[in-house]
C-alpha positions as CSV (number, residue, x, y, z in Angstrom):
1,X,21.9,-1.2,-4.5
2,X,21.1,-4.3,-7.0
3,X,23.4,-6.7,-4.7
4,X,20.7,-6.7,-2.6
5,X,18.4,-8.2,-5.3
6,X,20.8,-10.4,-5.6
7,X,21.5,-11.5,-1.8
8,X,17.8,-11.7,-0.8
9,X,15.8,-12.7,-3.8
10,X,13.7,-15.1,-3.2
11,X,14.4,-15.3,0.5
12,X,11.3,-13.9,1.7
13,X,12.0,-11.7,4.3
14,X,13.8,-9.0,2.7
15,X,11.2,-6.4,1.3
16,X,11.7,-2.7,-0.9
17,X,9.6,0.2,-1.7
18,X,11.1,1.1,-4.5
19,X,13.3,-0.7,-7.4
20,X,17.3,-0.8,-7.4
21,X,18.7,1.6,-9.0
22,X,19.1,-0.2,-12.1
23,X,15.9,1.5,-12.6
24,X,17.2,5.1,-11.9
25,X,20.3,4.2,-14.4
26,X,17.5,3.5,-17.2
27,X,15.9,6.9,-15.9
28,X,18.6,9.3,-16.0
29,X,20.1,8.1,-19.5
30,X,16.3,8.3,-20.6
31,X,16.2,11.5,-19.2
32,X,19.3,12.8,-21.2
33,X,18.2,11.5,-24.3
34,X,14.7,13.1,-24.1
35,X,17.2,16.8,-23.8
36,X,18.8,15.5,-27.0
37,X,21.8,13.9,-25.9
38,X,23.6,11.9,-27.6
39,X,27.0,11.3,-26.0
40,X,26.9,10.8,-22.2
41,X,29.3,10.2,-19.4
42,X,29.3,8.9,-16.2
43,X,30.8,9.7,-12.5
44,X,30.1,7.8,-9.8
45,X,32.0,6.3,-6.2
46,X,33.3,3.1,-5.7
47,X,30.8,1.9,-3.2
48,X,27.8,-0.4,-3.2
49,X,25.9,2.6,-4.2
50,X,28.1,3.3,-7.5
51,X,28.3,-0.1,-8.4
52,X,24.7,-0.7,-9.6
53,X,25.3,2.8,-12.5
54,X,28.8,1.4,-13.2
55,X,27.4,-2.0,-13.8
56,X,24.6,-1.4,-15.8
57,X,25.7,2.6,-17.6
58,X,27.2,1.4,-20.5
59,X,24.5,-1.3,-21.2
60,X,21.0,0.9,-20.8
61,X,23.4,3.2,-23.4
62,X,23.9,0.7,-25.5
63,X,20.2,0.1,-26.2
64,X,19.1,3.5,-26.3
65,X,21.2,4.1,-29.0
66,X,23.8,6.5,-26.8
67,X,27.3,7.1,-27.5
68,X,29.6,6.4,-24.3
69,X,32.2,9.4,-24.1
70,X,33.6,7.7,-21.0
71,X,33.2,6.5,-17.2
72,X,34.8,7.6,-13.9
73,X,35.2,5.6,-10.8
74,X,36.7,7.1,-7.8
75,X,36.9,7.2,-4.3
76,X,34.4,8.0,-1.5
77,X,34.9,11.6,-0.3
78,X,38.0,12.2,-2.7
79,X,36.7,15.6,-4.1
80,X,40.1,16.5,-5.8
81,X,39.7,13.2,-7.8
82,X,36.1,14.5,-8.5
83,X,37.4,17.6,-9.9
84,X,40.0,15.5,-12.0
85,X,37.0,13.1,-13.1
86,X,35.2,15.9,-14.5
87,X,37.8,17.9,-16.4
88,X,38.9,14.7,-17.9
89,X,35.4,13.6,-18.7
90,X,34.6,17.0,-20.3
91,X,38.1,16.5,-22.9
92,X,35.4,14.3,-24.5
93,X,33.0,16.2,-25.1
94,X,29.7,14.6,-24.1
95,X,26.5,16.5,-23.9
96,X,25.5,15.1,-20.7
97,X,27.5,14.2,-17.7
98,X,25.7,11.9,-15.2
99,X,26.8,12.0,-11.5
100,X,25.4,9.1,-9.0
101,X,27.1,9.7,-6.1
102,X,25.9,9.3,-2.7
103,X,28.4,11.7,-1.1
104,X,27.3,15.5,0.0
105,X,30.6,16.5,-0.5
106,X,30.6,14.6,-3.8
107,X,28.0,16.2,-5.3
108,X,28.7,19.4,-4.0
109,X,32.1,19.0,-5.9
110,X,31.0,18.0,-9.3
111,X,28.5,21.0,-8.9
112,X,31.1,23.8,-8.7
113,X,33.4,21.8,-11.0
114,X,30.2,22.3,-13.7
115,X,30.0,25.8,-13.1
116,X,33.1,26.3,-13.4
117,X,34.1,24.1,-16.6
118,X,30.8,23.1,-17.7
119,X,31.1,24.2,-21.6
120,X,27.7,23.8,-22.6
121,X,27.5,20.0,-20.8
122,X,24.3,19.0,-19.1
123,X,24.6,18.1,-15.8
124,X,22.6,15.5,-14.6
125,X,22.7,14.3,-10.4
126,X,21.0,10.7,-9.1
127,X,18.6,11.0,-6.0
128,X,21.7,11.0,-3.6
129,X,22.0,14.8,-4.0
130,X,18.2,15.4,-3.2
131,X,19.5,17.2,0.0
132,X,18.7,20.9,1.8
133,X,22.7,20.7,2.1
134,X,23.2,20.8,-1.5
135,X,21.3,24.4,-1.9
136,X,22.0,25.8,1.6
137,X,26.3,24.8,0.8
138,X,26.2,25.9,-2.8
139,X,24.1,29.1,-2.6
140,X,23.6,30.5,-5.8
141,X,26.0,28.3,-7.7
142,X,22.6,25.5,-6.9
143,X,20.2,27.2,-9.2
144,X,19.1,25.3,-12.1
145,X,21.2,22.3,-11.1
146,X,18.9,19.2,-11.8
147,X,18.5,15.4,-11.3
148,X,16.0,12.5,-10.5
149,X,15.1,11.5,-6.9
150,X,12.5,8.6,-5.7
151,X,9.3,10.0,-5.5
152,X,5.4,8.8,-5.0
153,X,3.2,8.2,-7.9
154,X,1.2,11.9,-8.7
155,X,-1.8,9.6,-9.3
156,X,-1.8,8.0,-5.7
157,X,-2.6,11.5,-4.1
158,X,-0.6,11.3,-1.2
159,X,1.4,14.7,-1.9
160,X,-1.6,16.5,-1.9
161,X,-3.7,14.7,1.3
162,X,-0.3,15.4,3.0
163,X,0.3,19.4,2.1
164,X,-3.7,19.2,3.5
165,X,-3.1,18.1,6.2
166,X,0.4,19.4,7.4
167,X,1.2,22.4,5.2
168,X,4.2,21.5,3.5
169,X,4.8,18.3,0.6
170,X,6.5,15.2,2.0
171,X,9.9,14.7,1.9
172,X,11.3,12.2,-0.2
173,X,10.5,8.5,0.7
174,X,7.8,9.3,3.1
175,X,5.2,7.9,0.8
176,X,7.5,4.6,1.0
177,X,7.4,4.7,4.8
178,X,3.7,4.7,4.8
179,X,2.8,1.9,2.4
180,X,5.8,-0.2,4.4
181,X,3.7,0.5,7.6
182,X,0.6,-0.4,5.5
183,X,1.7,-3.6,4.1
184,X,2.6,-5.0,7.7
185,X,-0.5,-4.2,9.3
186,X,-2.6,-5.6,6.5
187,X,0.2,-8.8,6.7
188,X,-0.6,-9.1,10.1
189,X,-4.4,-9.5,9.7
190,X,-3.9,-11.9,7.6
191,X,-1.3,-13.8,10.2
192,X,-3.6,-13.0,13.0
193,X,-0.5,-11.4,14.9
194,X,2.0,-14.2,13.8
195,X,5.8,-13.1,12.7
196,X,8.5,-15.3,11.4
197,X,7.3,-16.9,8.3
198,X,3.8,-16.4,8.2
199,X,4.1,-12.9,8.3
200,X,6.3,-13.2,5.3
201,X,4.0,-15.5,3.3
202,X,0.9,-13.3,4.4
203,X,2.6,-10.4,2.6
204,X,3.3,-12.6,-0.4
205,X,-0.5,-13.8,-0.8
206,X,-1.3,-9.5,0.1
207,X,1.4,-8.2,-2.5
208,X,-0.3,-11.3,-5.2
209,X,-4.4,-9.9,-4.9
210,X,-6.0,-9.5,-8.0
211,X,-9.2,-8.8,-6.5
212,X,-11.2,-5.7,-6.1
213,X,-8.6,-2.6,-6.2
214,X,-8.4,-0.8,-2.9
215,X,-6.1,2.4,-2.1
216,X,-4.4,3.6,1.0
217,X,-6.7,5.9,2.2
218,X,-7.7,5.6,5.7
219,X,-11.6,4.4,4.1
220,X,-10.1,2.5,2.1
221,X,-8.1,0.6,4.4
222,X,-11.0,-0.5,6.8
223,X,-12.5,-1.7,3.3
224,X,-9.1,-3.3,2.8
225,X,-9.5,-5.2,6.1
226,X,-13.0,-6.3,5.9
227,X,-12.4,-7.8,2.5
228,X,-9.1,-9.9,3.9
229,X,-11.5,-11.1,7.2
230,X,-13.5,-12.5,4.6
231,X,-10.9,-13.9,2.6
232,X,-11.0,-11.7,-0.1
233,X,-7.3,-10.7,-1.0
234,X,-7.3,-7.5,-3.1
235,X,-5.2,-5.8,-5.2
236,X,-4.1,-2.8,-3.2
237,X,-2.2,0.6,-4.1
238,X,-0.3,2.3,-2.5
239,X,0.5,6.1,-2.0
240,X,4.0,5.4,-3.3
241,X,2.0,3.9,-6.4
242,X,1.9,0.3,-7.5
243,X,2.4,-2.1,-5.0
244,X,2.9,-5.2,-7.1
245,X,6.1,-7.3,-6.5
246,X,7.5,-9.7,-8.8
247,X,6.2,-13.2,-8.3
248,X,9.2,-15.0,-8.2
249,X,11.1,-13.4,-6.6
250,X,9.0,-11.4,-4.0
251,X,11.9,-9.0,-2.6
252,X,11.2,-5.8,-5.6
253,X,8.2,-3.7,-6.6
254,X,8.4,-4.3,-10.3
255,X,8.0,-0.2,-10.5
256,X,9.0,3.2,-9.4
257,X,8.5,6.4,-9.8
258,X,11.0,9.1,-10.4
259,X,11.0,13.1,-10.2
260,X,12.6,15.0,-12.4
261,X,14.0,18.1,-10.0
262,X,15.4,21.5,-10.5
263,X,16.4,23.7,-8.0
264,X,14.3,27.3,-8.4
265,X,14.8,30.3,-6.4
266,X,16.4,28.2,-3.6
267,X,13.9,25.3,-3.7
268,X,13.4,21.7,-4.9
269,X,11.2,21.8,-7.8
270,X,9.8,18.5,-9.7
271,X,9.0,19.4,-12.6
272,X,7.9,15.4,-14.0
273,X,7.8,12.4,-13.3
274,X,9.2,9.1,-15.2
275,X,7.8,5.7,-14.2
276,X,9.5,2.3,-14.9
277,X,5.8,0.5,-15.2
278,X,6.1,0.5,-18.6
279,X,3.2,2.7,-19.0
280,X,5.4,5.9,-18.2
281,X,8.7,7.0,-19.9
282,X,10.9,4.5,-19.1
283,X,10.0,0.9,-19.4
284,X,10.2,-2.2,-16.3
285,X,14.0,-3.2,-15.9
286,X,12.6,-5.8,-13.4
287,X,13.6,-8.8,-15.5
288,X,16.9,-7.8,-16.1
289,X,17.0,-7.9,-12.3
290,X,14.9,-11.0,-12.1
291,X,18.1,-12.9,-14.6
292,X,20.6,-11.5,-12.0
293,X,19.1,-13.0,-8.8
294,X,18.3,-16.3,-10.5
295,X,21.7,-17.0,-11.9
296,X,23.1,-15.1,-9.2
297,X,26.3,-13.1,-11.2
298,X,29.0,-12.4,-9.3
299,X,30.1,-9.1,-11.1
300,X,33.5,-7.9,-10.2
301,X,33.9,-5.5,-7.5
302,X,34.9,-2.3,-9.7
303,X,32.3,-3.2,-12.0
304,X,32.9,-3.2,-15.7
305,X,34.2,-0.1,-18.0
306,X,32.8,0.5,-22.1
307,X,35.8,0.8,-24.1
């Protein structure tokens, strides 16, 4: 959710792995556009969740030059007024509908209401529906659905040292859980063991290295270690990718990186990947985040509609 951005910028102790989901907004219209769209339309809950594509669908359109067919807010759970959003959103005739909802049921909803009045639309879900339930509930009416989920930089490695070593690929996030394990224990050589705020200004002097580049391999971490014993902070990455936070600010990576999924003979498939580093497909929204937190907006709570 952005409001978080919002609440803890700046506050220091308040840390993400990944961007809000301003980011996976950009991603998904980005994503549509790269299919040829050049209408879209938008579903989502009212809940902190839905708020961040409500507030920020009609503006990432806007500057990539998409036509708004229209926007539908509704309630948590309410899967007849997910129905009604759809046939109503598909009276105007946009080549993509996007769905961010964090609902199973939700998504599970807009799914059979595609397949069953879809007319040629492009169906689009946000990482919410990256679940097992949405294949194992939907059976064959799953195949070929697609969306973008949260996923680890391909560069890092981490996928593969992890199929290695376990057999199967990660589920989503994990690479997250390991750098956030990794950034604490490095914060706390640093501290030598303290909490409170000098753990949280070691991780702001780890997070700011520009020194030499180390990775989160386990040989790579005792280098990480020695370097910080001798004072040396370096610029680490992680196996989620990038670990650099914005400077002001602190709370944000100032990238993610997204997969673009498809379900396949009753599996997750990610087929690419989109990166908001500005060296990827989608360029950094961070300062459009970094504006919010500093004059922190108070949006209204149902967000804003495009007319």
């Amino acid at each position: 959710a952005a409001n978080i951005s919002r609440a803890f910028a700046g506050r220091k102790y308040f840390w993400r792995l990944t961007e809000p989901d301003i980011s996976q907004a950009k991603a998904l219209l980005l994503l549509a556009k790269s299919g040829g769209a050049q209408k879209v339309a938008l579903i989502t809950e009212e809940t902190e969740y839905g708020a961040s594509f409500e507030d920020w669908f009609g503006y990432f359109a806007t500057e990539l030059g998409l036509e708004v067919a229209g926007t539908q807010i509704i309630l948590e759970d309410d899967t007849i007024a997910c129905k009604n959003a759809w046939d109503e959103l598909v009276q105007t005739h946009p080549d993509v509908i996007i769905a961010a909802l964090s609902s199973p049921i939700l998504n599970e909803s807009v799914a059979r209401s595609f397949r069953t009045n879809g007319q040629q639309i492009r169906l689009l879900l946000s990482d919410a529906a990256y679940l097992p339930s949405l294949i194992n509930n939907l059976g064959p009416l799953a195949e070929n659905l697609e969306g973008l989920t949260i996923a680890s930089d391909p560069k890092s490695g981490f996928d593969i040292s992890y199929k290695v070593r376990y057999g199967e690929y990660p589920i989503a996030y994990l690479a997250h859980m390991y750098d956030a394990v990794m950034l604490l224990g490095l914060a706390l050589e640093i501290s030598q063991g303290e909490g409170g705020l000098v753990l949280a200004e070691s991780l702001m002097q780890l997070v700011s290295g520009k020194e030499e580049s180390v990775s989160w391999q386990r040989s790579e971490i005792s280098k990480a270690i020695k370097l910080l014993q001798s004072g040396i902070f370096h610029d680490i990455n992680g196996a989620s990718g990038s670990l650099n936070y914005d400077e002001l600010y602190y709370t944000d990576v100032t990238a993610s990186t997204y997969g673009h999924w498809r379900v396949d003979a009753k599996q997750f498939v990610i087929t690419d990947f989109y990166t908001s580093d500005g060296n990827g497909r989608i360029n950094s929204t961070s300062a459009a985040y970094r504006i919010i937190a500093a004059e922190r907006q108070e949006f209204n709570a149902r967000g804003t509609w495009p007319v």
